[in-house]
DRENMI-452634 format. One line per 8 residues: number of its first residue (from 1); their letters; for each residue z, x, y of C-alpha. Coordinates in pm, 1 decimal, padded with zeros to 6 digits. Layout:
# residues N
NUM	A	Z:X:Y ~ ...
# end
This chain:
# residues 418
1	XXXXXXXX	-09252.0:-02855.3:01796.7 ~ -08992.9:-02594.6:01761.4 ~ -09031.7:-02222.6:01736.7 ~ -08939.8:-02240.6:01374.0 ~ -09182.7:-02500.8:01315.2 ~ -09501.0:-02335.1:01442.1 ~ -09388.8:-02013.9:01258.0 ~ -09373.9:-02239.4:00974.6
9	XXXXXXXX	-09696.2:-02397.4:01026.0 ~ -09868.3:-02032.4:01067.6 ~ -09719.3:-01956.5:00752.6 ~ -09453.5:-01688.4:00940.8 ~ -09088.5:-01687.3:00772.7 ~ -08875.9:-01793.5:01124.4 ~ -08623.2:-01537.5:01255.2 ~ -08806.3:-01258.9:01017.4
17	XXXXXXXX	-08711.4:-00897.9:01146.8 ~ -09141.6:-00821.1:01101.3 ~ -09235.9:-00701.2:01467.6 ~ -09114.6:-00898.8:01752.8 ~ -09259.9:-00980.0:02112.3 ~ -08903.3:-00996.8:02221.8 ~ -08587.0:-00826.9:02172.5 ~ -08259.3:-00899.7:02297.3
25	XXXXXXXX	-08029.2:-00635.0:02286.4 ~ -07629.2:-00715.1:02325.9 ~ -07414.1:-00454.8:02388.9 ~ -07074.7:-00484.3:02296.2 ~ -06801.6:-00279.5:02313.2 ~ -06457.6:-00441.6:02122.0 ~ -06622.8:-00776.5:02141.3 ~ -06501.2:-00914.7:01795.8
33	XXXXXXXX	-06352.6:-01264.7:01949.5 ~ -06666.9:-01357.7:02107.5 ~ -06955.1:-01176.1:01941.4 ~ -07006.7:-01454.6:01708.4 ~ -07035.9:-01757.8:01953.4 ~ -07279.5:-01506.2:02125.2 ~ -07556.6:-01416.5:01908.2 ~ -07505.1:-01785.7:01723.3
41	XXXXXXXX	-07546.3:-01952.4:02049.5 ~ -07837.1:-01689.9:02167.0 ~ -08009.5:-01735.4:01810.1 ~ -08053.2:-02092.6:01861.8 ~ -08145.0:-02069.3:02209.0 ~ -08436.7:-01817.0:02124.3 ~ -08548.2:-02016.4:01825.6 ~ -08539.2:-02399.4:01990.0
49	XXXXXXXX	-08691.8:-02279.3:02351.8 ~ -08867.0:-01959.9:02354.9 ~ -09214.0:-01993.6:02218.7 ~ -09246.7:-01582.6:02106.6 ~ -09125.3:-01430.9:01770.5 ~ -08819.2:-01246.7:01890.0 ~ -08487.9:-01093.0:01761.2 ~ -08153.6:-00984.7:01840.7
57	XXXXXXXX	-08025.4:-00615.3:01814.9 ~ -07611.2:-00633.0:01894.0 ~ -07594.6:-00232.2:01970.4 ~ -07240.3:-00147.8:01877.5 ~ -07139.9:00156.0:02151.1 ~ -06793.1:00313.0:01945.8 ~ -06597.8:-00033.4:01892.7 ~ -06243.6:00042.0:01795.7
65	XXXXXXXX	-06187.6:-00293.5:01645.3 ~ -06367.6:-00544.2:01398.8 ~ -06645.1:-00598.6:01620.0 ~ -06913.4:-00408.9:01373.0 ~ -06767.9:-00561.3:01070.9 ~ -06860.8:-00890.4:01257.8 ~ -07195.8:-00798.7:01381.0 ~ -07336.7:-00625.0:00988.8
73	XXXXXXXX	-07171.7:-01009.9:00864.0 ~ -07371.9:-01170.7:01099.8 ~ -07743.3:-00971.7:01032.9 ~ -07659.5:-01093.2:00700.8 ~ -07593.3:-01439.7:00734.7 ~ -07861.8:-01464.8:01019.8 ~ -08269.8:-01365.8:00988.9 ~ -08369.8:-01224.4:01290.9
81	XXXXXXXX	-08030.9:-01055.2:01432.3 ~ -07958.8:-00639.0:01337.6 ~ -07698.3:-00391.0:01457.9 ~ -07773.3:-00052.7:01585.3 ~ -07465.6:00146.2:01614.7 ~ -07347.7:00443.8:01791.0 ~ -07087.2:00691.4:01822.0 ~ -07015.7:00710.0:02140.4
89	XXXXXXXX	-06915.1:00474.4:02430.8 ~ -07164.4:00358.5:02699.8 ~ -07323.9:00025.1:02777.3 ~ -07657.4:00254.4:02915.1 ~ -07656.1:00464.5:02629.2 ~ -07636.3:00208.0:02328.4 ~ -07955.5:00010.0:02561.3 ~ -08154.3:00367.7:02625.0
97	XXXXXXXX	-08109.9:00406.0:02189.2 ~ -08176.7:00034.4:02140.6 ~ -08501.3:00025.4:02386.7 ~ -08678.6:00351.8:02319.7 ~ -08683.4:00291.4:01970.7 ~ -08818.0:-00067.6:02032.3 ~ -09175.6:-00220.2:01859.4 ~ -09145.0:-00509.6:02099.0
105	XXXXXXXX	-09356.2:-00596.6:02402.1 ~ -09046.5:-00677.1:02600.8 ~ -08702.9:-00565.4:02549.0 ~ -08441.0:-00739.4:02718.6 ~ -08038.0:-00778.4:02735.9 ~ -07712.7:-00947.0:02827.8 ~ -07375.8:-00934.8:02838.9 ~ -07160.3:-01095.4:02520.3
113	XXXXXXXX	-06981.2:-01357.4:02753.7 ~ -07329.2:-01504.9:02821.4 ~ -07193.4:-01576.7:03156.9 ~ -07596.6:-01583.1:03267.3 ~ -07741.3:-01955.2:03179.5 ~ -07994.4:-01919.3:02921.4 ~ -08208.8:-02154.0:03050.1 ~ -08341.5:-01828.8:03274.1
121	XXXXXXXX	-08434.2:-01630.2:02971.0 ~ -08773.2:-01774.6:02990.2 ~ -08831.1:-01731.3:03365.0 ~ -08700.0:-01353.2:03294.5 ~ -08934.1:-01285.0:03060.6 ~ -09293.6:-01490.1:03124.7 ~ -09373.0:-01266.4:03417.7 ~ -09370.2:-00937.7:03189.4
129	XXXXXXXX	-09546.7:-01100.8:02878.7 ~ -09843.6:-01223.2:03143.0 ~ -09823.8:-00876.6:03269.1 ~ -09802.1:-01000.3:03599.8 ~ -09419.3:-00784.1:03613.8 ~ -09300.4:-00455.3:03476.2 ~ -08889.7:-00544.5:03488.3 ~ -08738.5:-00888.6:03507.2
137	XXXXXXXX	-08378.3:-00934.6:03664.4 ~ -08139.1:-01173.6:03788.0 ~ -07968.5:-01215.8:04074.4 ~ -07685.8:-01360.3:04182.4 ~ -07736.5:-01300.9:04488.3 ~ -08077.8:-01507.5:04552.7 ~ -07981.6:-01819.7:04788.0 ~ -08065.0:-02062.9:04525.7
145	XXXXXXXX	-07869.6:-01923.2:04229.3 ~ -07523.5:-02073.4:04157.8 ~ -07247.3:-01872.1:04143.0 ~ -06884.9:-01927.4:04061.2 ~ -06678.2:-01599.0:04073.6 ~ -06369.1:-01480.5:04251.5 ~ -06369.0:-01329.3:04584.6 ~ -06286.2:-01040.8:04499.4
153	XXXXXXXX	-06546.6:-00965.8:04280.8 ~ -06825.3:-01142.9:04547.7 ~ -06695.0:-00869.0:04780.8 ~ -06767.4:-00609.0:04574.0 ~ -07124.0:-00691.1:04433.1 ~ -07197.2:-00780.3:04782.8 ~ -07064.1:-00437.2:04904.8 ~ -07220.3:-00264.7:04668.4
161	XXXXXXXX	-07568.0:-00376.1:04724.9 ~ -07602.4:-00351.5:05087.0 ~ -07487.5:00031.0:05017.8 ~ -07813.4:00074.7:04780.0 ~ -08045.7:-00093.1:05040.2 ~ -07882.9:00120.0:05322.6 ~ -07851.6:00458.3:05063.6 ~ -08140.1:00453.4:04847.4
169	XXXXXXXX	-08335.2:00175.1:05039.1 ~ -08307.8:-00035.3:04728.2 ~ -08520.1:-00397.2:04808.5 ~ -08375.9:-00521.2:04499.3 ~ -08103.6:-00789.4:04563.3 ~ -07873.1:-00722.6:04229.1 ~ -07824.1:-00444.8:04067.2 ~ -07559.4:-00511.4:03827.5
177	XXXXXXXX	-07637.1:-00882.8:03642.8 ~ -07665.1:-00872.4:03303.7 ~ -07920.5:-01016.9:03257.0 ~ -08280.6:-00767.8:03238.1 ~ -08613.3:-00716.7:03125.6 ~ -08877.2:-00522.7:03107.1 ~ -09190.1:-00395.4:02954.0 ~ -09171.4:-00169.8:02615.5
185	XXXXXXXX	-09429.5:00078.2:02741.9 ~ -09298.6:00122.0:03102.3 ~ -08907.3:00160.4:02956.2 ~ -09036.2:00414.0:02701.2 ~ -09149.8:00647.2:03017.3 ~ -08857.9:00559.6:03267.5 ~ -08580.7:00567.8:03032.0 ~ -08593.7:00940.5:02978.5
193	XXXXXXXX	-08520.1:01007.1:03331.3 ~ -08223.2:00807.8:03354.4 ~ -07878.2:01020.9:03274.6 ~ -07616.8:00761.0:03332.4 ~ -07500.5:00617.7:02997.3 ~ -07269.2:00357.7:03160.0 ~ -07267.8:00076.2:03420.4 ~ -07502.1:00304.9:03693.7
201	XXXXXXXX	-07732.7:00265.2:03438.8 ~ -07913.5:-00067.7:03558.4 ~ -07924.3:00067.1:03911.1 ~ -08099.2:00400.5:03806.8 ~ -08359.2:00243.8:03609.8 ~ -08463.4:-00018.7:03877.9 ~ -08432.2:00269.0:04144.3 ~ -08662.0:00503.7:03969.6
209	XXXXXXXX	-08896.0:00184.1:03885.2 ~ -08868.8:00112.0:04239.5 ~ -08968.0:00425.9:04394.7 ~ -09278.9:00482.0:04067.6 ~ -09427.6:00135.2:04232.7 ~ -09367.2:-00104.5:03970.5 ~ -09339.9:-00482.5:04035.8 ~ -09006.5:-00622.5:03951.6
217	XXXXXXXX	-08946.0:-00924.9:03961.6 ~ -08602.5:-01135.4:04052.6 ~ -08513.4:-01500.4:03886.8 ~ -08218.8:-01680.5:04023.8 ~ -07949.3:-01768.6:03769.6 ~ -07683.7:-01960.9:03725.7 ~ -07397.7:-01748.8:03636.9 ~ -06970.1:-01789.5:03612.7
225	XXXXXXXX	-06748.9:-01541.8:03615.4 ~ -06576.2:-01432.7:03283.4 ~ -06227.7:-01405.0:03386.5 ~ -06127.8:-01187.3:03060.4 ~ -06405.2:-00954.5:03097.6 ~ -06235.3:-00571.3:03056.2 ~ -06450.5:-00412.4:03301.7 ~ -06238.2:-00216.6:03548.4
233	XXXXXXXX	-06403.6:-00298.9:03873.5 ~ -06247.3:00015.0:04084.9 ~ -06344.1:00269.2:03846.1 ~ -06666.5:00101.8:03788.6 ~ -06750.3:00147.3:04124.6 ~ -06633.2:00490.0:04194.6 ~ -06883.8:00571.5:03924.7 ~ -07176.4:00373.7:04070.9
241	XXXXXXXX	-07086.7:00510.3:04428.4 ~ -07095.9:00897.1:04205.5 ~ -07447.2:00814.8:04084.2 ~ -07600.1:00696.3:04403.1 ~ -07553.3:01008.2:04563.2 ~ -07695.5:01167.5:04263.1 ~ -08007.2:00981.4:04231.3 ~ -08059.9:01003.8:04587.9
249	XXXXXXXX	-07994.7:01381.9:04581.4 ~ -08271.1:01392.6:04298.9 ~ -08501.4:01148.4:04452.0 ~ -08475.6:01420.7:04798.7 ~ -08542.3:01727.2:04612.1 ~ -08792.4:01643.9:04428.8 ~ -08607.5:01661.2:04109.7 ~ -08735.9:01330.5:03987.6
257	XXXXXXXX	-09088.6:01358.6:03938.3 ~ -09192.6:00979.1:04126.8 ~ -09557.0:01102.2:04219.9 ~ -09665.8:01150.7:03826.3 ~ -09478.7:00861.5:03741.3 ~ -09617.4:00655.6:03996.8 ~ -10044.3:00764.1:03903.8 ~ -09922.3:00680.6:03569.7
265	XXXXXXXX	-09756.8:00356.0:03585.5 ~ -09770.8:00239.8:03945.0 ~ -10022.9:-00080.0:04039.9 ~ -10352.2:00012.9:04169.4 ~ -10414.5:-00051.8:04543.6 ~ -10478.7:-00374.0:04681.5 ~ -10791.8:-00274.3:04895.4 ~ -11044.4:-00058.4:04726.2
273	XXXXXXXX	-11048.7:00332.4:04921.4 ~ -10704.7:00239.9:05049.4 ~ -10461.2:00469.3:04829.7 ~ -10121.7:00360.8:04703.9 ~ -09871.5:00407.7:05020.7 ~ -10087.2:00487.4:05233.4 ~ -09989.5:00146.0:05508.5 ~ -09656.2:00279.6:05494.4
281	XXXXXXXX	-09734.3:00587.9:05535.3 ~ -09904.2:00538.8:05848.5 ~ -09642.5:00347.3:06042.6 ~ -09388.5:00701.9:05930.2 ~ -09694.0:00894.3:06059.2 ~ -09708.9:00679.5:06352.3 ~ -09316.2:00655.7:06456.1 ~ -09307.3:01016.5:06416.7
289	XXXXXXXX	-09611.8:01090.1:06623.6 ~ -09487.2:00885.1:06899.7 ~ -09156.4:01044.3:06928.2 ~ -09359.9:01412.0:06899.4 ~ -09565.2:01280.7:07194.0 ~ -09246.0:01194.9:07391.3 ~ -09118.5:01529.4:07316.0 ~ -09439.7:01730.0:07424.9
297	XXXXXXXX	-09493.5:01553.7:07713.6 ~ -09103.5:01645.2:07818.8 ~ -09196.1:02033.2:07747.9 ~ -09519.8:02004.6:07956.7 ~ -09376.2:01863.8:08182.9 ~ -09064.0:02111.8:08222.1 ~ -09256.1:02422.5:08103.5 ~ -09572.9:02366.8:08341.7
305	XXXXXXXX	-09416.7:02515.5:08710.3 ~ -09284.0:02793.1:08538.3 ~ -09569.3:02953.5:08320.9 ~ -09884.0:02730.6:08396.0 ~ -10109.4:02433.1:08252.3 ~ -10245.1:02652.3:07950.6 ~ -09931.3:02818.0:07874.3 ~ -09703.2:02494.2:07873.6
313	XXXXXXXX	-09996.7:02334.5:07664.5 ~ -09934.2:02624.7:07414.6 ~ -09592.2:02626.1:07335.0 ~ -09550.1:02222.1:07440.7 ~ -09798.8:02176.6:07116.1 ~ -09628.7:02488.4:06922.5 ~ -09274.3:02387.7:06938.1 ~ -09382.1:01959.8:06853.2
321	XXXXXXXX	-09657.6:02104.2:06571.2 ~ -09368.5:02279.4:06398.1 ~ -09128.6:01967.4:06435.8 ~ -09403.3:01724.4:06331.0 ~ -09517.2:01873.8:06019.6 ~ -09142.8:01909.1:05895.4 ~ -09057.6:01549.5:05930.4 ~ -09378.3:01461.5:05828.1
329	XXXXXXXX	-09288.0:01644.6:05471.6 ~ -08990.7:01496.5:05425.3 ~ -08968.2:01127.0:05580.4 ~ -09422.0:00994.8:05555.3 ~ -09503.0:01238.9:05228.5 ~ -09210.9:01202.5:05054.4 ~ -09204.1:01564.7:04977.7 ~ -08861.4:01661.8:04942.3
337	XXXXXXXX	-08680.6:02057.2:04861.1 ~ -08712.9:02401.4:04985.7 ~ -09046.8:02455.8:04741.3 ~ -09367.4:02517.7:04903.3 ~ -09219.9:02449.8:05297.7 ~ -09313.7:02794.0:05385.0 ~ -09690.5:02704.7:05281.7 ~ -09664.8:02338.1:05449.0
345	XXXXXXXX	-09572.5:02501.4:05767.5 ~ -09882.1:02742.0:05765.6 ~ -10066.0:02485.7:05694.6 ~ -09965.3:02298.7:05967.6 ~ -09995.4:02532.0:06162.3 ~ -10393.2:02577.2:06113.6 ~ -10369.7:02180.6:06205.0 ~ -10200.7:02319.7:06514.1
353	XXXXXXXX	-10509.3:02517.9:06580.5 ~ -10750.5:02258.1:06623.0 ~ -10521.2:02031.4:06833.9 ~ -10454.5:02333.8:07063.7 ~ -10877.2:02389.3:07066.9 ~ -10914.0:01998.8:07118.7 ~ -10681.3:01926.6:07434.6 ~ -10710.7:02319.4:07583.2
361	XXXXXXXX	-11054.6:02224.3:07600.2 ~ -10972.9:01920.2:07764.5 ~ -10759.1:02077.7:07980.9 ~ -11047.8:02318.1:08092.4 ~ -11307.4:02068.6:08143.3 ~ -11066.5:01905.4:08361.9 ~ -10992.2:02140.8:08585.4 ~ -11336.3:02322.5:08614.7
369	XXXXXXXX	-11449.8:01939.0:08734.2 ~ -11147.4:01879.3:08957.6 ~ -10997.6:02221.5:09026.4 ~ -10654.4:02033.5:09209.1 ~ -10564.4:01793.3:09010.3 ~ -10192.4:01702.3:08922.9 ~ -10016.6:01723.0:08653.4 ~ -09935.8:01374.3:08569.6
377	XXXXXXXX	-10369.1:01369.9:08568.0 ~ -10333.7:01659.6:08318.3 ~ -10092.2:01562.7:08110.6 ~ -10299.8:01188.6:08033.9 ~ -10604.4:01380.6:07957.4 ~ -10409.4:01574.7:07708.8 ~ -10201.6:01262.4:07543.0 ~ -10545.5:01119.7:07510.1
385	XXXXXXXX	-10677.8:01448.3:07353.6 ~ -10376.4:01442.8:07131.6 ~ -10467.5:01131.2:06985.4 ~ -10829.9:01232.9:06879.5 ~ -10614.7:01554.6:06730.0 ~ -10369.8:01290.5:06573.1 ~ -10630.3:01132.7:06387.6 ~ -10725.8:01441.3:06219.4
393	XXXXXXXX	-10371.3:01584.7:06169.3 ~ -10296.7:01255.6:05962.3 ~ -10606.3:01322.2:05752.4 ~ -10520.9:01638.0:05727.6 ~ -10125.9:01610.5:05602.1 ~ -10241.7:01355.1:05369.9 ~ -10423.9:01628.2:05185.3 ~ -10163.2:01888.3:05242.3
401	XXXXXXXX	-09872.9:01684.3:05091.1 ~ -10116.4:01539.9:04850.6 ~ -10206.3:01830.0:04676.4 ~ -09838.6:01940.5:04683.6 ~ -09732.9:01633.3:04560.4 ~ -09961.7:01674.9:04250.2 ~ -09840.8:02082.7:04213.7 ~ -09492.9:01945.7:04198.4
409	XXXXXXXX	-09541.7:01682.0:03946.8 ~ -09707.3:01856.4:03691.3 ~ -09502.0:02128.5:03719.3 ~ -09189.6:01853.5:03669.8 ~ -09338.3:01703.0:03440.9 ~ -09464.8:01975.0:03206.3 ~ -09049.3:02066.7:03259.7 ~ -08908.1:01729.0:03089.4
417	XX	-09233.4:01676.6:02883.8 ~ -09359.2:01354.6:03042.9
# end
């Protein structure tokens, strides 16, 4: 049976505008030759293979031509299909108006030239209505999609994707199909925190999404290239190049506030007592700590024949304690800006205090036992002393940066009202 015909056999008027599980949003911008093949075809797709009660917004961002006389003639003609229109240009800004004012369970959209197949509509969306996913894309880019597209374009898309994974350390493969979902209630908190009204749009979103902790999940499409698409691809890109520096500007000062974002809507741990990061975190933790080590043993090691064991010990740890708890910050905690670094480094420097206790100790003990022993002796006892100390310091930062992670995003988020 069709879609219509179990609405019909529930008693359900097919196509009604009553509250949807799905809405597809198209927005158009001087689309007036192929608007109608688009929602016509889409309506008929949606009603003959997707077994949810769903609708079609076209969101109308400032046409110049007849496109919104064509889209209000087709909500009339057609149950299930309404226009939202705005004043202003911007393919992010007519979806951000469309989607935050959305009753569905999953919004989604695509371009007017339908250059996605539609036959991945359902794959896009099945993930998010299980709840399994939070955002749906496709990609282009996935070895088993088929593509046929010019090179120039390939080039570009390529381009500009290895510069988010390299930039932003996007693991997304495709930023800019169109052709996304995602989940009502996780687009009504991440939408507010993305500025770009254009093309950067997508990117934003499924950065911020990204970095909160959200599963997103990629379908492989079959997609051609719409050779009379308007889009200028060089000033397109400018713009996306612009807004990766800003987002990753944001996401290093702290501006965006991931850490309440990611309590709120970010999947619970795998392994019960093991927090949210916190296997990443210890491989930062760890490739810093070795590289400290390196470093401390080079200052021993230099300092030691000019003021002594002790005294190279001292500043050895001082100098490395100071380093460590500043990368730390930044590159394991994620805690990014000029805010509360005076505090951290105090902090870190009690830390210091027990390490120093820990392997002077050490360092005592071994030479009231063996009065003449070398340095190389003394500097093993006190890497192995610094890993006990190690140990503790992680605990230790974890709570440090925790607690400052929390300070900052309340305080961000009391600031944009999340």
């Amino acid at each position: 049976m069709t879609t219509n015909s179990l609405a019909r056999a529930a008693g359900q008027r097919p196509g009604s505008n009553a509250t949807a599980t799905l809405e597809v949003v198209i927005p158009v911008y001087n689309e007036e030759a192929d608007l109608e093949q688009c929602i016509r075809r889409l309506h008929e797709h949606l009603e003959d293979r997707i077994p949810f009660r769903s609708r079609i917004t076209i969101a109308d961002n400032a046409s110049t031509d007849g496109t919104l006389a064509v889209a209000r003639r087709l909500a009339d003609e057609i149950d299930g299909v309404g226009v939202h229109h705005l004043d202003e240009k911007g393919r992010g800004r007519a979806l951000k108006a469309v989607w935050s004012m959305s009753d569905a369970d999953v919004v989604a959209y695509m371009d007017v030239d339908l250059s996605t197949d539609l036959n991945a509509l359902m794959p896009l969306i099945a993930p998010l209505m299980s709840g399994h996913s939070d955002l749906a894309i496709g990609s282009r880019l996935n070895r088993s999609s088929r593509v046929v597209r010019g090179a120039k374009r390939e080039f570009i898309s390529r381009s500009y994707n290895l510069i988010l994974r390299t930039s932003l350390r996007a693991r997304f493969s495709d930023a800019q199909c169109g052709f996304k979902a995602m989940r009502t209630d996780v687009a009504r908190q991440l939408l507010p925190l993305v500025e770009d009204t254009g093309w950067f749009f997508d990117t934003e979103l499924l950065v911020i999404a990204e970095k909160v902790g959200l599963r997103i999940h990629e379908v492989p499409v079959d997609w051609v290239d719409d050779p009379n698409s308007s889009v200028n691809i060089v000033d397109t890109a400018v713009k996306d190049l612009q807004g990766c520096w800003r987002v990753g500007r944001a996401l290093a000062t702290g501006v965006l506030p991931v850490a309440e974002l990611r309590r709120s809507l970010g999947r619970e741990p795998l392994v019960p007592g093991v927090p949210h990061g916190m296997i990443s975190q210890m491989v930062r933790f760890g490739i810093i700590g070795v590289a400290s080590t390196i470093a401390y043993a080079l200052l021993y090691l230099v300092l030691h024949s000019l003021i002594g064991a002790q005294a190279a010990n001292f500043f050895g740890l001082l100098i490395t304690a100071v380093l460590n708890t500043a990368a730390n910050r930044a590159f394991t905690f994620g805690v990014r800006g000029s805010e509360g670094a005076g505090k951290h480094q105090l902090q870190g420097l009690m830390i210091f205090g027990f390490a120093l206790l820990v392997t002077s100790g050490s360092l005592a003990v071994l030479h009231a036992w063996v009065p003449d022993v070398s340095r190389h002796v003394e500097l093993a006892v006190l890497v192995v002393a610094n890993l006990v100390a190690t140990v503790c310091r992680f605990v230790a930062l974890r709570w440090v940066f925790g607690s400052s992670e929390s300070a900052v995003a309340q305080s961000t988020a009391s600031e944009t009202g999340l």
